[in-house]
N, C-alpha and C positions, 0 to 999 in steps of 0.2 A: 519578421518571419512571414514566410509565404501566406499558412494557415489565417494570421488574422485579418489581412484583405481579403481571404475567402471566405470568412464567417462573421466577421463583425455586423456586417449589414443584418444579418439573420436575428445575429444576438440582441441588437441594438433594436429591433422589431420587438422581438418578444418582452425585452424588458420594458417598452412602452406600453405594452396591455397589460391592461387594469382588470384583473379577475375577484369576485368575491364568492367568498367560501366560508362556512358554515363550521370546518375543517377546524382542529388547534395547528397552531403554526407556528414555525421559531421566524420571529423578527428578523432576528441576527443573519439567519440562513437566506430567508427570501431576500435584505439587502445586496446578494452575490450572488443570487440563482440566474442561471444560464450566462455566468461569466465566467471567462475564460482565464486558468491560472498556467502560465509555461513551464515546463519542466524539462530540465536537459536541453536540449539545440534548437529541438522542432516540436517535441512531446504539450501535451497541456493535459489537464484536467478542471470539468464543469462538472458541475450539478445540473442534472434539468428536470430533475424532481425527484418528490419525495413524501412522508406519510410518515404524521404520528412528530410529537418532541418526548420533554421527559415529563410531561405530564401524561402523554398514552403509557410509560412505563409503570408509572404508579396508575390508574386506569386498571391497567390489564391486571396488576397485583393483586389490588382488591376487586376486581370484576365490579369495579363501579360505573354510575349509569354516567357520570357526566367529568371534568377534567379533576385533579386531584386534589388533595383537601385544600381551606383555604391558607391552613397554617404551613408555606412552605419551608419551614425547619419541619417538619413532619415527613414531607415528600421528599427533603436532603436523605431526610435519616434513614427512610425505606429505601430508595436507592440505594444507598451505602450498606446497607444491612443486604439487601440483594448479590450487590455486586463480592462482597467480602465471605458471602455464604455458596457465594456460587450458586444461586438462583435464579438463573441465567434465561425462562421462557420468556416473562416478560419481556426484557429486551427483542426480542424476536417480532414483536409486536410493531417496532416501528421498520421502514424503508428505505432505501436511498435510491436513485440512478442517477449514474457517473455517464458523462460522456467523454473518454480518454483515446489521447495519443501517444502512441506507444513504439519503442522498436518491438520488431518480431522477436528477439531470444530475451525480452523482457517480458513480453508476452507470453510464453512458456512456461516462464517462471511463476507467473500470475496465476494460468489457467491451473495450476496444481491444487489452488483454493476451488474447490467444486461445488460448494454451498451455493452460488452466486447463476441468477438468469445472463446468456451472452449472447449479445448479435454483433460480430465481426464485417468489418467490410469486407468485401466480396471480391478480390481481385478474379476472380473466371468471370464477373458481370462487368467491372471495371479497371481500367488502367490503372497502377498503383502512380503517385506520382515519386518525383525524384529526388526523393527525402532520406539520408540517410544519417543515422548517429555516429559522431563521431566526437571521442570520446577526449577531454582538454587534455593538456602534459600533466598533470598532477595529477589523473585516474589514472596511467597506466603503470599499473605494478605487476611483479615478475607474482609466479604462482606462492602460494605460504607454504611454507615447509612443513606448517604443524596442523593445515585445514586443505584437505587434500579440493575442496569445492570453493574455498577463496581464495584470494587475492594476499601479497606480502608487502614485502618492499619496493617502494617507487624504482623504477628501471634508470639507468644512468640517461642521461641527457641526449647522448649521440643514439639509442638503441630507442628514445621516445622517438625522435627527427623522424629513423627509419620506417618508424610500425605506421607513423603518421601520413609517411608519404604511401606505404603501401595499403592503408585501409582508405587513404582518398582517392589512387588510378583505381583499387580494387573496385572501388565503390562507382567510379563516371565508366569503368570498362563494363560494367555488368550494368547499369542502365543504358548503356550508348547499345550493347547489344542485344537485353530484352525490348529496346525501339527497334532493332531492326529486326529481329524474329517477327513481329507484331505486323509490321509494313502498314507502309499507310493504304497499300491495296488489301483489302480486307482476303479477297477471293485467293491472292497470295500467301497471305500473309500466316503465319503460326496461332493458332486459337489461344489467346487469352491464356486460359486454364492451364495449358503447357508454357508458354515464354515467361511465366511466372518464376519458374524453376530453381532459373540459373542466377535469382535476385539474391542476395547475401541476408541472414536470420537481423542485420544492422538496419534495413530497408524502416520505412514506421508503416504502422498501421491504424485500426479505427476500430473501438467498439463500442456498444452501449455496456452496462454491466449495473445491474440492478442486484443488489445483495440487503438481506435485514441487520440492522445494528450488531445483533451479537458479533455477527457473522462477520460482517466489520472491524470488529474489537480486534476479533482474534486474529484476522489480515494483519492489520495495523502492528499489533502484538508480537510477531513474525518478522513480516517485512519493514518496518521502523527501527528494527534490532542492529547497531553495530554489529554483527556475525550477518546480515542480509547482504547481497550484491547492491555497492554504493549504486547504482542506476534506480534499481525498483527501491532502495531506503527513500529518493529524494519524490517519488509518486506517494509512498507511500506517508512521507513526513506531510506532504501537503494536503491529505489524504485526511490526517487528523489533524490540522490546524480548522478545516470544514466541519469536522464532527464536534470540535470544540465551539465552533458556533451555531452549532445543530443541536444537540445533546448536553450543554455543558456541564448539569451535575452528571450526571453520565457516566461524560466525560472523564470528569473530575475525581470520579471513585474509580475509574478503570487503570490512571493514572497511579494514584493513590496505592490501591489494590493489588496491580495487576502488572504496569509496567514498572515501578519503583519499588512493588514488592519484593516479597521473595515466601519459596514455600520451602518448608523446610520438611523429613523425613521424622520416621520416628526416631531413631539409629539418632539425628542429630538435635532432634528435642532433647532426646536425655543426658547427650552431651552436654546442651546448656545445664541442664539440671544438674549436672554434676561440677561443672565451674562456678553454678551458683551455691555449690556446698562448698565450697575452698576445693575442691579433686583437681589433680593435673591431668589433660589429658593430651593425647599422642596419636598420632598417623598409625601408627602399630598397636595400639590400644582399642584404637574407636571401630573397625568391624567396618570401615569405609575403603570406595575403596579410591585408589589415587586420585582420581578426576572428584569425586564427590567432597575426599577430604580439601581439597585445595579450593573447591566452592564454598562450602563450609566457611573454610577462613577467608575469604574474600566476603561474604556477607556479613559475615562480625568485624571483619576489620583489625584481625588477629594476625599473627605472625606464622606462618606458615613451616609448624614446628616437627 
């Protein structure tokens, strides 16, 4: 990939200097900071810093002066008790910054998360380069007929060929002529800010993105979800396998809690309560209404009655 001859020298710098810090630190995480992990064709995502593990989580809970007790089944258990009660400042207490590559209409998708500080590369300062995502035969599926915002069934074979060959002229005709808009006579040539234009939302781009843990979770939480656009699920799977070396009780009760959970309503606590008396109960009984009823039975693992 182009990107790692342009940065590895950088990267391979930084991870040669030896800093010492006073700081709590996660091991796990400094082993991989400011290394680069690929995602999709051209995309990556790094770490190149951060603040705070899950000892600052317990810290901030108890507003104590120094890292957290030494009994750590103690610090398990507060976490867990945090994260299961929805206690959710703490977490806020630690940091991360990502430096990620991106297509642009992934990036849109991203920016809808507002929690988070962003500095974007700058195409009106710089030339974007000639990178564009293009997506293998096995992601292109026709629209779903029952999610009007994703994806369905894989497209036949000959109608993949097709889209394939038109998002790759699509893609060399709109760089072949935001080069020439641009000219290599400057005094000619189209300013930056405008020959950007006619670049397609498939182009990648560059930003730094500094977000606190929680704020994190709940990304992750989102865009990890089978229902997300398969492109930002595979940023964001890599996204937490990081936090899991970062954060890993964290982690582990966010998991636990949060993505292997389920929360249930009142309406369908009392429904359990009534199958834990012998009660039959029913779709036209329960006060739910179709979408809820059918999730209902999909978390107990029920028959869809």
């Amino acid at each position: 990939m182009k990107f790692v001859s342009e940065i590895e020298n950088t990267i391979k710098s930084l991870r040669e200097e030896k800093n010492v810090s006073l700081r709590c630190r996660s091991d796990s995480l400094e082993n991989v900071l400011y290394s680069l992990f690929p995602v999709l064709d051209h995309g990556f995502v790094r770490v190149i810093d951060y603040m705070g593990n899950d000892s600052a989580v317990v810290q901030a809970a108890r507003v104590s002066y120094g890292k957290g007790t030494k009994h750590s089944r103690s610090d398990v258990g507060l976490i867990r008790y945090l994260m299961r009660h929805r206690h959710t400042t703490p977490f806020e207490m630690c940091e991360i910054k990502f430096h990620i590559k991106l297509p642009i209409f992934v990036a849109r998708q991203w920016i809808r998360h507002r929690t988070a500080s962003v500095n974007e590369y700058s195409a009106r300062y710089s030339k974007l380069d000639n990178e564009f995502y293009i997506p293998q035969p096995e992601n292109l599926v026709a629209q779903s007929t029952s999610n009007r915002q994703g994806g369905g069934v894989q497209l036949p074979e000959c109608e993949k060929d097709n889209i394939l060959n038109i998002l790759n002229k699509g893609s060399e005709q709109a760089y072949e002529q935001y080069e020439e808009m641009l000219s290599e006579d400057e005094q000619n040539g189209l300013s930056r800010e405008l020959a950007r234009m006619n670049l397609p939302t498939s182009i990648y781009t560059q930003w730094y993105w500094k977000i606190n843990l929680l704020n994190l979770l709940k990304f992750v939480s989102l865009r990890a979800d089978s229902h997300a656009q398969w492109e930002i699920q595979e940023y964001a799977k890599q996204i937490a396998e990081l936090i899991q070396l970062w954060v890993p009780i964290t982690y582990q009760a966010f998991e636990d809690y949060w993505l292997d959970g389920a929360s249930l309503s009142k309406q369908q606590l009392e429904l359990i309560k009534a199958m834990n008396n012998g009660e039959k109960i029913s779709f036209e009984s329960s006060g739910l209404s179709r979408r809820e009823w059918d999730e209902f039975c999909d978390i107990l693992a029920i028959s869809n009655r």
